[in-house]
C-alpha positions in Angstrom: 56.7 198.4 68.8 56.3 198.3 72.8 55.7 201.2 74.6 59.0 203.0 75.8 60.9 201.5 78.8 63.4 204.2 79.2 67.0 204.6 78.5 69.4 201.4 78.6 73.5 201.4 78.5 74.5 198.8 76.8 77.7 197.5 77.1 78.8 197.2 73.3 82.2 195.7 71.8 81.1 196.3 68.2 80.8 192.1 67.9 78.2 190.2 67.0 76.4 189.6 70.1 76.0 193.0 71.1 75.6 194.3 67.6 72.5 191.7 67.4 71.5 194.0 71.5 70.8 197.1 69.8 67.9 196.2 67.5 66.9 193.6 69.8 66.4 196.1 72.3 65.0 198.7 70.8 62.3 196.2 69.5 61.6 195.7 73.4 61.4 199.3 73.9 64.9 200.6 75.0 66.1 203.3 74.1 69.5 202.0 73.5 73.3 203.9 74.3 76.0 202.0 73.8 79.3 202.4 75.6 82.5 200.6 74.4 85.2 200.3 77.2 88.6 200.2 76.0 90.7 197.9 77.7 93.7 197.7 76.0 94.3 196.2 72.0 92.0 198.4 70.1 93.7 200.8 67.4 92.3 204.2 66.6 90.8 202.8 63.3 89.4 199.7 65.6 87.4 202.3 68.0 86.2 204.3 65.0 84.8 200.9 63.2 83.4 200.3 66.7 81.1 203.6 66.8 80.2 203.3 63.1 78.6 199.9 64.2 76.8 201.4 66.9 75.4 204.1 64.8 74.6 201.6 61.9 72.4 198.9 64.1 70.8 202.0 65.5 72.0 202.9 69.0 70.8 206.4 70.2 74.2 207.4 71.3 77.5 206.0 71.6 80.1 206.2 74.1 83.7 205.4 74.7 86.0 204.8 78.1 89.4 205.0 78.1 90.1 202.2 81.0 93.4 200.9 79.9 94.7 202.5 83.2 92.6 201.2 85.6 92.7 197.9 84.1 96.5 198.1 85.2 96.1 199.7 88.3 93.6 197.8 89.4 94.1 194.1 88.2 96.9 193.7 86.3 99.6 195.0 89.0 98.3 192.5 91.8 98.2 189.4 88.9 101.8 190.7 88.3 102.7 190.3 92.3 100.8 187.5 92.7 102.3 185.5 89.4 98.5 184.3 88.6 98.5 181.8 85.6 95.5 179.8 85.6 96.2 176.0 85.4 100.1 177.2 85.2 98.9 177.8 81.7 96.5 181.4 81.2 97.2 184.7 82.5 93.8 185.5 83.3 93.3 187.6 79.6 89.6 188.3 80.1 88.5 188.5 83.9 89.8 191.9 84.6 88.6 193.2 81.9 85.0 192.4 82.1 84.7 193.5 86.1 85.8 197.0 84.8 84.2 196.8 81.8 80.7 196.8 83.9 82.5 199.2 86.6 82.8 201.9 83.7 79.6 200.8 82.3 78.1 201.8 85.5 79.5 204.9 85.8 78.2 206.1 81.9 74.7 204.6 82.8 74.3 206.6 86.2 75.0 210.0 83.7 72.8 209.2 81.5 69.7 208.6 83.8 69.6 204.6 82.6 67.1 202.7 84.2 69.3 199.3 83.4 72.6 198.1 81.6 72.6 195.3 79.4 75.4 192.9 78.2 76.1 190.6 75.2 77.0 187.3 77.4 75.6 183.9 76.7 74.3 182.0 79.2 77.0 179.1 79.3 80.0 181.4 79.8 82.0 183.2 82.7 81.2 186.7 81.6 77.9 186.4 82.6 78.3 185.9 85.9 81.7 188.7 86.0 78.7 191.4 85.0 76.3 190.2 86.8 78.2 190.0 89.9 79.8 193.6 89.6 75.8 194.9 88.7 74.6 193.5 91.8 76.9 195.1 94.1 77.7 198.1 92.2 74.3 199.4 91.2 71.5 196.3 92.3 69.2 199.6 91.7 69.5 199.3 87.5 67.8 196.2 85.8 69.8 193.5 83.7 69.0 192.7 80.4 70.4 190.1 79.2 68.8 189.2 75.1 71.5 186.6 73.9 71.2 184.4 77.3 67.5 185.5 78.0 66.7 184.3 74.5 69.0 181.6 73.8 70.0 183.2 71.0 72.9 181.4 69.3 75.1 182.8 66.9 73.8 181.8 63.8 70.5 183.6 64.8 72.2 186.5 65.6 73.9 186.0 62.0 70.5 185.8 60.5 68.4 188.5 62.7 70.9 190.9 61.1 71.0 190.1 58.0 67.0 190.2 57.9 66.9 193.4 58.6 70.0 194.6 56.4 72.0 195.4 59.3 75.7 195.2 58.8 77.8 191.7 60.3 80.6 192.3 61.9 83.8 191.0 60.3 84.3 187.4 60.7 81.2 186.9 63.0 80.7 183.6 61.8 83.8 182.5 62.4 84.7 182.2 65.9 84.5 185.4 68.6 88.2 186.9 69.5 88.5 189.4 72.3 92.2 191.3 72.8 92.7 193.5 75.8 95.6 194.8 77.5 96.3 191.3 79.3 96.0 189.5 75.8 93.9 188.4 73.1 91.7 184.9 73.3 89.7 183.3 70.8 86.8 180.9 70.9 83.9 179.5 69.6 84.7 176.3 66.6 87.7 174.4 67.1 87.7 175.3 70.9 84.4 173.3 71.4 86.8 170.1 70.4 89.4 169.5 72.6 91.4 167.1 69.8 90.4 170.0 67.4 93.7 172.4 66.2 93.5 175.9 66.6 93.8 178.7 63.6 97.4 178.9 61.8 97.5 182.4 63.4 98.0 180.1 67.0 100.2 177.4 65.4 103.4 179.0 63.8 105.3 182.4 64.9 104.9 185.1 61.7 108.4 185.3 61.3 110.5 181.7 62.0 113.7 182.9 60.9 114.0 186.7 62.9 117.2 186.5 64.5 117.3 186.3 68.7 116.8 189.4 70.7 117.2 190.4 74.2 115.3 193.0 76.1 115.9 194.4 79.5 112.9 195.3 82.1 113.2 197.4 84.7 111.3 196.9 88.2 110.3 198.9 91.2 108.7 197.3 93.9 107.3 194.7 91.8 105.8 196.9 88.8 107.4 197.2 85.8 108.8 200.7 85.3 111.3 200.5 82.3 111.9 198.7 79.1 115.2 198.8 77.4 116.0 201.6 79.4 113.1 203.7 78.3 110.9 205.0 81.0 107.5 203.5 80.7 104.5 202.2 83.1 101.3 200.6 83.1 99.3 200.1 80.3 102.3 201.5 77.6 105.0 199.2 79.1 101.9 196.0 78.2 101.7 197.7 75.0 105.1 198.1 73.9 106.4 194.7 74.9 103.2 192.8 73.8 103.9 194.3 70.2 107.4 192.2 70.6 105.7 189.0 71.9 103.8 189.3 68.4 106.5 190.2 66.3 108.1 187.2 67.6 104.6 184.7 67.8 105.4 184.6 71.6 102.4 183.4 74.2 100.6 181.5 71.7 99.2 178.7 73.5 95.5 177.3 74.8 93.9 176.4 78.0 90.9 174.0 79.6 89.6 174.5 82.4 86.6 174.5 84.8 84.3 177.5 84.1 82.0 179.5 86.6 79.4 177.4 86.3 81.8 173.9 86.9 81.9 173.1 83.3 84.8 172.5 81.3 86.0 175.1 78.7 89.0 175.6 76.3 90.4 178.6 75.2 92.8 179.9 72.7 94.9 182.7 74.0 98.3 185.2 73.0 99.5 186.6 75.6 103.2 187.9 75.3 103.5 190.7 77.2 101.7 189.0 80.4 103.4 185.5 80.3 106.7 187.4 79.6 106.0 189.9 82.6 105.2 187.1 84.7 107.7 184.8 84.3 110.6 188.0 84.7 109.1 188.9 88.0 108.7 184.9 89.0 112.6 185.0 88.6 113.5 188.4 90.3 111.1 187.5 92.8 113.6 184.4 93.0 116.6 186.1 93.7 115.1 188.4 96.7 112.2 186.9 98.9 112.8 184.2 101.5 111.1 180.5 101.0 108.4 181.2 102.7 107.4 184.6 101.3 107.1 182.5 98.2 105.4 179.8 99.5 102.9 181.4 100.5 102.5 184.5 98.1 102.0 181.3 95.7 99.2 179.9 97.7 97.4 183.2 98.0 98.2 184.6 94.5 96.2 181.3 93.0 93.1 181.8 95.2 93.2 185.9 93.9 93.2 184.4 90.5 90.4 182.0 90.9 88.3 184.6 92.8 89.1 187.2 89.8 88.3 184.6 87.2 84.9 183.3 88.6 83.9 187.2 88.8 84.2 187.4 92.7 86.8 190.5 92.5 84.4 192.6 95.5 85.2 189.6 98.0 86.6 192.1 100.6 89.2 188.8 100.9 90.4 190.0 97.7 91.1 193.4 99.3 93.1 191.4 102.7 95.4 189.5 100.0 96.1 192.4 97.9 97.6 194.2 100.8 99.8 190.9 101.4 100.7 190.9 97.5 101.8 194.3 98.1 103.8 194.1 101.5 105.5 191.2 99.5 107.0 193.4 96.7 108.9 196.4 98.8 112.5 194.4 97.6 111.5 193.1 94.2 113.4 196.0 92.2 115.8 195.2 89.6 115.8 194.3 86.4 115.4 191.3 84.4 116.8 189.9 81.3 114.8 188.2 78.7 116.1 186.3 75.3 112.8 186.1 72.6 113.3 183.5 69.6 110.6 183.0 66.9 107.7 181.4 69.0 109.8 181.4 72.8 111.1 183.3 74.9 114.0 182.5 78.2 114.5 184.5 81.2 118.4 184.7 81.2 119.0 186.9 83.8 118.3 189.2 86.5 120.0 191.3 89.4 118.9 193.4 92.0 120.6 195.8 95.1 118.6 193.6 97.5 119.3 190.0 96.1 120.2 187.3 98.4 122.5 185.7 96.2 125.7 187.1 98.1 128.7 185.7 96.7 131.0 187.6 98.8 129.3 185.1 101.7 128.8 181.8 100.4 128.8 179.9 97.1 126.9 177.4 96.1 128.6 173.9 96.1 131.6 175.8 97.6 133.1 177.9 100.2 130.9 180.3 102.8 132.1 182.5 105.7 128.8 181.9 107.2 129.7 178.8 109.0 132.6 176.0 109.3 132.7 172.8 108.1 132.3 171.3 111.7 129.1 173.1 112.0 127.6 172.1 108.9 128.2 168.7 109.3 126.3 169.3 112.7 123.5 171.0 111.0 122.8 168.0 108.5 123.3 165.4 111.7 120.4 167.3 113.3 118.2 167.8 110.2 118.5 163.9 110.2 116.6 163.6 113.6 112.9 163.2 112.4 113.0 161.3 109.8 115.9 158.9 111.9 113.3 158.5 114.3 110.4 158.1 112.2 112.1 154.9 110.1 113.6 153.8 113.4 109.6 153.4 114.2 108.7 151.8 111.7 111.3 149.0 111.8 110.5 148.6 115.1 106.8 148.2 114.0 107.9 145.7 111.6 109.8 143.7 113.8 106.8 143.7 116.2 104.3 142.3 113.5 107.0 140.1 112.2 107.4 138.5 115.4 103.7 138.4 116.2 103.1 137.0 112.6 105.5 134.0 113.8 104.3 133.4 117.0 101.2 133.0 115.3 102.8 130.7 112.2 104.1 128.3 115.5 100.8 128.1 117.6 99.2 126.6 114.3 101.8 124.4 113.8 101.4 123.0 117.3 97.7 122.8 116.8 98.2 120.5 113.7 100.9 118.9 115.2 98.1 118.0 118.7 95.5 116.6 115.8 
């Protein structure tokens, strides 16, 4: 055994890797608390299996943060406003929830008198960098101690280390690793390493195929959900209670590549429900009340936010600037939206709001308006003409120009010949 480094808060998810941490560090000297923060998807029974495999691989102490809450508050709401799906595909299930992971992390390892904070990542993955990042800024006074990607440990070693020293393996370690937080569950590790390669039955087919159609109604103010069915609910309950639907009915079962971090490619099995479902409501209330260009450019902005989030750059004080945008944007989207779920889909089929712009007692679509005459829209579609009139009136007259100079050209050889 080394000689005692001090004490180390490790941040613990009861999984493999960080199950493999505690021993590991204690062999190194730590004296090693563990600190599980709950973001969202963990039961009662799942936090109380949690602890007991803290205490069973031998961590001094064990602690446990409620940060469902600030999870919302802090991430979720702005990836709501900004309609972040990366590659159109993935709502962005993870990222949040490691930056305050290490945030709360912090906070437990400053009252305990830690002299550093440890974490379970690999060194090929994007959580890595997320704590890292967060460490740096937050507290670049604590040391990070990284034993899976310091070691390149891999997961059959961590499999083995364990079992070599009777230390119990967490449930279906060997399989492949599945995190669920408030924003959704992923899986990986196996079949994701293939991109032909099919993912679990528990991604392929919806657990019930024949439930019958149902429709729910949420209820929005200023761009947060507020209400479900009429039932008075926010933040991390209104994620809750709707994501239960989403797996009653196998909804948001889908998987993602893209380009990690560290500009390699990576695939991802994800559910997500309640956050494509939340999205996709506010997308189309969002619709009925913002001008083009609001959602032009809310769009543009909204994917960088996403892609600074997901590559662990939250503190960018850029992010800060287009969260205050995100916000500004959302003082008319209150309504309430109407989604249809089916076994494995869901439809937005409605929505309505006091400040839509869809004013029938004005104009109709494809029919009458009192907003202008007949003689002044065929005026406005003469003038929207003008630049591109002008711009192919250009380019005939280029034409013409090279056509003639590629004849005058065609005749001076012909005279030429003609001369010889």
């Amino acid at each position: 055994m080394q000689n005692k480094r001090g004490p180390l808060a490790l941040a613990f998810s009861g999984g493999l890797d960080t199950s493999y941490c505690v021993p590991k560090l204690s062999e190194m000297g730590w004296t090693v608390h563990t600190v599980f923060v709950d973001t969202g998807g963990t039961s009662a029974e799942g936090r109380a299996a949690i602890a007991r495999q803290a205490e069973a691989v031998g961590a001094a102490s064990h602690h446990e943060i409620d940060a469902r809450e600030q999870v919302f508050d802090r991430f979720v709401r702005y990836l709501i406003f900004g309609n972040v799906l990366r590659g159109e595909v993935y709502p962005l299930s993870v990222a949040a929830e490691r930056t305050q992971q290490a945030i709360s992390v912090i906070e437990v390892a400053r009252k305990l008198g830690a002299l550093a904070v440890a974490h379970g990542s690999t060194g090929a993955g994007n959580d890595q960098v997320r704590f890292d990042v967060a460490l740096r800024v937050l507290a670049p006074e604590l040391q990070v101690v990284t034993p899976i990607r310091d070691g390149g440990v891999k997961r059959e070693e961590s499999l083995a280390y364990l079992r070599e020293r009777g230390l119990p393996v967490p449930e279906r370690a060997s399989a492949y690793s599945v995190n669920r937080g408030l924003w959704g569950t992923t899986w990986g590790g196996g079949w994701t390493h293939d991109s032909w390669a099919s993912p679990p039955k528990e991604l392929l087919d919806p657990p019930s195929p024949t439930l019958p159609p149902r429709e729910v109604v949420i209820g929005w103010e200023q761009g947060v959900p507020v209400a479900l069915d009429g039932k008075s609910l926010r933040g991390a309950g209104l994620v809750d209670a709707l994501g239960a639907l989403g797996e009653e009915f196998g909804i948001g079962r889908s998987i993602h590549v893209g380009e990690t971090v560290l500009g390699i490619k990576g695939r991802v099995g994800f559910e997500a429900g309640a956050a494509l479902m939340l999205i996709a409501a506010h997308r189309e209330l969002e619709k009925l009340v913002q001008t083009k260009w609001q959602g032009f450019w809310k769009d543009h902005l909204g994917r960088f936010y996403g892609d600074r989030l997901h590559e662990g750059q939250y503190f960018d004080p850029a992010l800060r600037d287009i969260e205050a945008l995100l916000t500004s944007s959302q003082q008319r989207v209150t309504g309430e939206t109407r989604l249809r779920l089916c076994p494995g889909r869901f439809q937005v089929v409605g929505a309505r709001s006091p400040a839509s712009l869809l004013d029938r007692a004005v104009a109709t679509y494809g029919e009458e308006n009192l907003l202008w005459s007949g003689d002044e829209a065929r005026g406005f579609a003469r003038v929207s003409a003008v630049a591109p009139l002008l711009a192919a009136r250009a380019q005939a007259r280029a034409e013409s120009l090279a056509a003639e100079a590629l004849a005058a050209a065609s005749l001076a050889t012909e005279v030429s010949e003609d001369r010889r």
